[in-house]
C-alpha positions as CSV (number, residue, x, y, z in Angstrom):
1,X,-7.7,5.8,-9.4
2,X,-11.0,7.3,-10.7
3,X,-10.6,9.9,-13.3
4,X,-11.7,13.8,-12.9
5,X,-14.2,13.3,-16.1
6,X,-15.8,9.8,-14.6
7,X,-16.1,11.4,-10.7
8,X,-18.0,14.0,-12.2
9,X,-19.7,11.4,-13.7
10,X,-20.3,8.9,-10.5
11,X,-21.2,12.5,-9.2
12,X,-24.3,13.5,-12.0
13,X,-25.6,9.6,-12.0
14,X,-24.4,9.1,-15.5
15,X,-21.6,6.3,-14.0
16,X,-22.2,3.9,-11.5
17,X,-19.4,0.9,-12.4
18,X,-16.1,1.0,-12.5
19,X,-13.7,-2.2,-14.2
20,X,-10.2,-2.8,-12.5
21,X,-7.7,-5.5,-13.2
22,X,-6.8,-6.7,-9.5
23,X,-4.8,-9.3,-8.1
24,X,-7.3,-9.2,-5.4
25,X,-10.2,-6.9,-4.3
26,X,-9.1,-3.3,-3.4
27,X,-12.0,-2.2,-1.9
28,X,-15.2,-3.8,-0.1
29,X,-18.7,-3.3,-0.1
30,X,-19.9,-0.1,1.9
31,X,-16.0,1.7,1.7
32,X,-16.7,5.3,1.0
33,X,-13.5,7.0,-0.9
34,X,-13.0,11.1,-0.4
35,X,-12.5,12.4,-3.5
36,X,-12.6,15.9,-5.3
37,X,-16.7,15.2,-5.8
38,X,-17.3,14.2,-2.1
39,X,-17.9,10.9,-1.0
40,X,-18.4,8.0,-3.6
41,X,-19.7,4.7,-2.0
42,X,-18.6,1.2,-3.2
43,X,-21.9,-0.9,-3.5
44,X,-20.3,-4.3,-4.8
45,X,-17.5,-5.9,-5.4
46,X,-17.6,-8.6,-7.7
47,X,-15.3,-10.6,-10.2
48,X,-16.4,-11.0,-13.6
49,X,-15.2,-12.4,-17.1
50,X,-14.3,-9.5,-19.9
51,X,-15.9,-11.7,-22.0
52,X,-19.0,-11.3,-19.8
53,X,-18.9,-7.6,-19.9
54,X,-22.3,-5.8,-22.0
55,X,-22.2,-2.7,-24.0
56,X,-24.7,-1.2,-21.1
57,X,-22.6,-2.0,-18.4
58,X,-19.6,-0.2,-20.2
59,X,-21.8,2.7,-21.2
60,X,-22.3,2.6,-17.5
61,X,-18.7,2.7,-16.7
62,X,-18.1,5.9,-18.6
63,X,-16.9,4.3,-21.6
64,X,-17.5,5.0,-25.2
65,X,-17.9,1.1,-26.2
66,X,-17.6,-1.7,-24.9
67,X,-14.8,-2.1,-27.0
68,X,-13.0,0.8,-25.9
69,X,-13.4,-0.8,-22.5
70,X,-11.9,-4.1,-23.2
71,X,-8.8,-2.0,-24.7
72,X,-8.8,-0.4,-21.5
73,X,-8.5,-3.5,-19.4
74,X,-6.1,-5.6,-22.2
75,X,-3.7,-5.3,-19.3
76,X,-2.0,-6.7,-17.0
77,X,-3.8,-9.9,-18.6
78,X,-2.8,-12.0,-15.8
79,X,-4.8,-10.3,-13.2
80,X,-8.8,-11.0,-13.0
81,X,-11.2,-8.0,-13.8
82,X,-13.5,-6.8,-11.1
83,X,-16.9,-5.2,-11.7
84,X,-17.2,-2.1,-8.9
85,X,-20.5,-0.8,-8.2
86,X,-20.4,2.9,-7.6
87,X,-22.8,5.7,-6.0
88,X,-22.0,9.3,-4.7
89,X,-22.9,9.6,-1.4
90,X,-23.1,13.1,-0.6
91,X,-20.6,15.7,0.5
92,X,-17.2,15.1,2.5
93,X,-17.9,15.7,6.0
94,X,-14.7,17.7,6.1
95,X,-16.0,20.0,4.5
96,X,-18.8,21.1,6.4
97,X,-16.6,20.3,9.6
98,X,-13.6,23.0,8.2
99,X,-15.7,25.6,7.8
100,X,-17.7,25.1,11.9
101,X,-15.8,27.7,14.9
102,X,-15.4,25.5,17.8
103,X,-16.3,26.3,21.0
104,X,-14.1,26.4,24.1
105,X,-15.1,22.9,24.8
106,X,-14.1,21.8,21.2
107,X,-11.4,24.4,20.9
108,X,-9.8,22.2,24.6
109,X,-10.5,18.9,22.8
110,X,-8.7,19.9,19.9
111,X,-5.6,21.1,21.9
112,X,-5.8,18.1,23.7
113,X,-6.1,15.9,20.4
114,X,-3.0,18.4,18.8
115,X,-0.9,17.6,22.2
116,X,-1.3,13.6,21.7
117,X,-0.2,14.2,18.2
118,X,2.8,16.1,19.0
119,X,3.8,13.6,21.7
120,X,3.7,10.5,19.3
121,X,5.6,11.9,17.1
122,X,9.5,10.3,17.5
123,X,10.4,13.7,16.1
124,X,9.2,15.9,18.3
125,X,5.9,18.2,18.7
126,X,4.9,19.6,15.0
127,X,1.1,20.3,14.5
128,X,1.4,24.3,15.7
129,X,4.5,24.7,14.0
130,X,2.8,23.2,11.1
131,X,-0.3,24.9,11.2
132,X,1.1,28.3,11.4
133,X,3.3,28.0,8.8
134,X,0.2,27.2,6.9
135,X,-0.9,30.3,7.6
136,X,2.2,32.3,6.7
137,X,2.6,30.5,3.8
138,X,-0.8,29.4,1.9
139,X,-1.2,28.3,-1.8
140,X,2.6,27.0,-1.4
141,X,4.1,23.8,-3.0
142,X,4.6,21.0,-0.2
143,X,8.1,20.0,-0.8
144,X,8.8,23.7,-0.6
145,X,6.6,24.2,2.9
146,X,8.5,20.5,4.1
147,X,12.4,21.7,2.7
148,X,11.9,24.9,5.1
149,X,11.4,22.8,7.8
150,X,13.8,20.2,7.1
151,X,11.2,17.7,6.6
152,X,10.7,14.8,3.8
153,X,8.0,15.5,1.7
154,X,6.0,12.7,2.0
155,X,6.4,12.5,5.6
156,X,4.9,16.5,5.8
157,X,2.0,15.1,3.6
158,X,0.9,12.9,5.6
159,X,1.4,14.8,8.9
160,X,-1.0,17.4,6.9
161,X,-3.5,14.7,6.4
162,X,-3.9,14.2,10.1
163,X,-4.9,18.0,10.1
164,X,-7.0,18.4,7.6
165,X,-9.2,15.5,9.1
166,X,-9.7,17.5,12.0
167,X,-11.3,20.3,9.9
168,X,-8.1,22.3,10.5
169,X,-6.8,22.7,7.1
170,X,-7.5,22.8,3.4
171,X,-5.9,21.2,0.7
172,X,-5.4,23.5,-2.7
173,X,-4.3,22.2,-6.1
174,X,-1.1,24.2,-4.9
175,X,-0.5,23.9,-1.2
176,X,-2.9,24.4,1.5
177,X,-4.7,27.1,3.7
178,X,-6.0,27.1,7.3
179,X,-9.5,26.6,7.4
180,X,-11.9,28.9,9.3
181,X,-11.6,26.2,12.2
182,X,-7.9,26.0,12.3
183,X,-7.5,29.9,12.2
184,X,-10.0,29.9,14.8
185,X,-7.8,27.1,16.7
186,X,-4.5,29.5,16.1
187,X,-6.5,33.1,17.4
188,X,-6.0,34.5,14.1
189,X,-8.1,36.3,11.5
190,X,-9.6,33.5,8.7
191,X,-7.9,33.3,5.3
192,X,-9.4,36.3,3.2
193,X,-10.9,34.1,0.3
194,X,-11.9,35.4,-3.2
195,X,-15.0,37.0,-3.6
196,X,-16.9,35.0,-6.3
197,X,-17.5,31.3,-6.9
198,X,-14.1,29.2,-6.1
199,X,-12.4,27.6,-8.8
200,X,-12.4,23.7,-9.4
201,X,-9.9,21.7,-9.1
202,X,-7.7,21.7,-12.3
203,X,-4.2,20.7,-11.0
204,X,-1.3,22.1,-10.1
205,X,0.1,23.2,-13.4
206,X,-3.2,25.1,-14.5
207,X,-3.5,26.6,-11.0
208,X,-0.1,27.9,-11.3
209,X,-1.0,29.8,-14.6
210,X,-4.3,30.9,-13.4
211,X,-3.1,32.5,-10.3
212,X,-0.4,34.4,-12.2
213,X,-3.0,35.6,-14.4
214,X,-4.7,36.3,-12.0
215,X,-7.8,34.2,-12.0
216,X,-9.1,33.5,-8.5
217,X,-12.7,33.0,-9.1
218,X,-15.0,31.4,-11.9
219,X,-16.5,35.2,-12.6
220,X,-12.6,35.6,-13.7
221,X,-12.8,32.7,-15.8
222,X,-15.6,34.3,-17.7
223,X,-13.7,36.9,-19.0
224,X,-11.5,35.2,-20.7
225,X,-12.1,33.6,-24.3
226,X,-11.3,29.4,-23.7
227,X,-8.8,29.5,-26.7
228,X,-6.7,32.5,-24.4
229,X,-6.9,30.7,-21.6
230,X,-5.8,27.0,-22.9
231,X,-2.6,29.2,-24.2
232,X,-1.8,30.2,-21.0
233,X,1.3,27.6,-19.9
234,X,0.1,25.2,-17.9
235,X,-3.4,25.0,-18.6
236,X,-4.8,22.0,-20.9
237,X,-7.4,21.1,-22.9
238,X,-8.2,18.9,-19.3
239,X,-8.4,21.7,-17.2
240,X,-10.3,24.3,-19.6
241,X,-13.0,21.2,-20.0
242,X,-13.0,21.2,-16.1
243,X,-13.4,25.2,-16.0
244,X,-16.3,24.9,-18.9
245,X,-18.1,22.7,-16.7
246,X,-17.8,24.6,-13.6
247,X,-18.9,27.6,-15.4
248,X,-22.1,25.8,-17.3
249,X,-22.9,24.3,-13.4
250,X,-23.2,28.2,-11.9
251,X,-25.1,29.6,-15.6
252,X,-21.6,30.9,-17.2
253,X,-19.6,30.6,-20.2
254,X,-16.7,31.7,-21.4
255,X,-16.2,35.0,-23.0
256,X,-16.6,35.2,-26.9
């Protein structure tokens, strides 16, 4: 529910408060939410009267005015408004624990953590067949990974989930990949990656386009112009702001 623009935000120190109408509190005091930025960290929770609202505290929610805020959160009327104090809080743990080789210790415990998986599952075992279709198949659509299994979408998703929070697997804008760890798991060689610096996350549409244009890396983004790469289909005025970012973070720019 927090936007790309404002994580990045949360993630720089330029926004630490967030405004929701609620019916009732959503989140409490010490939650930390995974999100594309890492870990952001809920430091209060508390309800508040739009009324009561300052220009500085919508500055410090990412919004233009206060104004603009108040137009923001003009609906639903009947639900109270809740000031969210927000903080990053460092990288997502997966991330560190995706890219760490287990050991035959760790590789047993995962096995053994795989095997409970598969028998609570009503049915039937799924996280090998799952994670090597993964590796046959990376960077494709879910629904299309889920249909060749005869699965339900939603119900693949979430099975993927319990993966990826063993370290196992990635999630892409399109799809997934095994992660060093899970290929490890499987005996087989690691997903070959791009060389360069990987690509943000710009959605699915604009990932689409970029792949076909083949744009794996932000050195590849360089070399395009922004105006010839926003008329690429699929890729927004959203996703090239993302990109132009990304690039400015590592000392690029676009070409031209």
């Amino acid at each position: 529910m927090i936007r790309p623009v404002e994580l990045r935000a949360i993630r720089d120190g330029a926004v630490d408060l967030a405004f929701r109408r609620w019916d009732r509190p959503r989140v409490k005091v010490g939650t930390r939410l995974r999100t594309a930025v890492g870990l952001v960290e809920v430091t209060e929770v508390e309800r508040v009267a739009p009324s009561r609202i300052t220009a500085a505290e919508a500055r410090r929610a990412g919004a233009p005015t206060l104004a603009a805020l108040r137009e923001r959160l003009a609906e639903p009327a009947d639900r109270p408004v809740w000031r969210v104090g927000l903080r990053h809080a460092g990288a997502d743990p997966r991330e560190a624990l995706r890219e760490q080789l287990p050991d035959d210790a760790e590789r047993a415990a995962l096995a053994a953590r795989l095997d409970r998986l598969d028998a609570a599952a009503a049915d039937g075992p799924w996280t090998r067949e799952t994670l090597r279709l993964i590796e046959r198949r990376p960077g494709v659509r879910a629904p299309d990974l889920a249909a060749s299994l005869g699965r339900e979408t939603a119900e693949f998703k979430r099975d993927v989930r319990k993966l990826k929070e063993l370290g196992l697997t990635v999630s892409l804008d399109v799809g997934y990949r095994l992660s060093p760890r899970g290929a490890a798991l499987l005996g087989v060689a690691p997903p070959a990656l791009p060389t360069g610096t990987p690509l943000p996350r710009v959605g699915a549409p604009a990932s689409r386009a970029l792949a076909a244009a083949g744009v794996a890396t932000l050195e590849d983004v360089a070399a395009w112009r922004r105006g010839d790469l926003q008329a690429l289909h699929g890729v927004g005025p959203h996703a090239v702001r993302v990109l132009g970012d990304a690039l400015a973070g590592v000392g690029l720019d676009f070409a031209g």
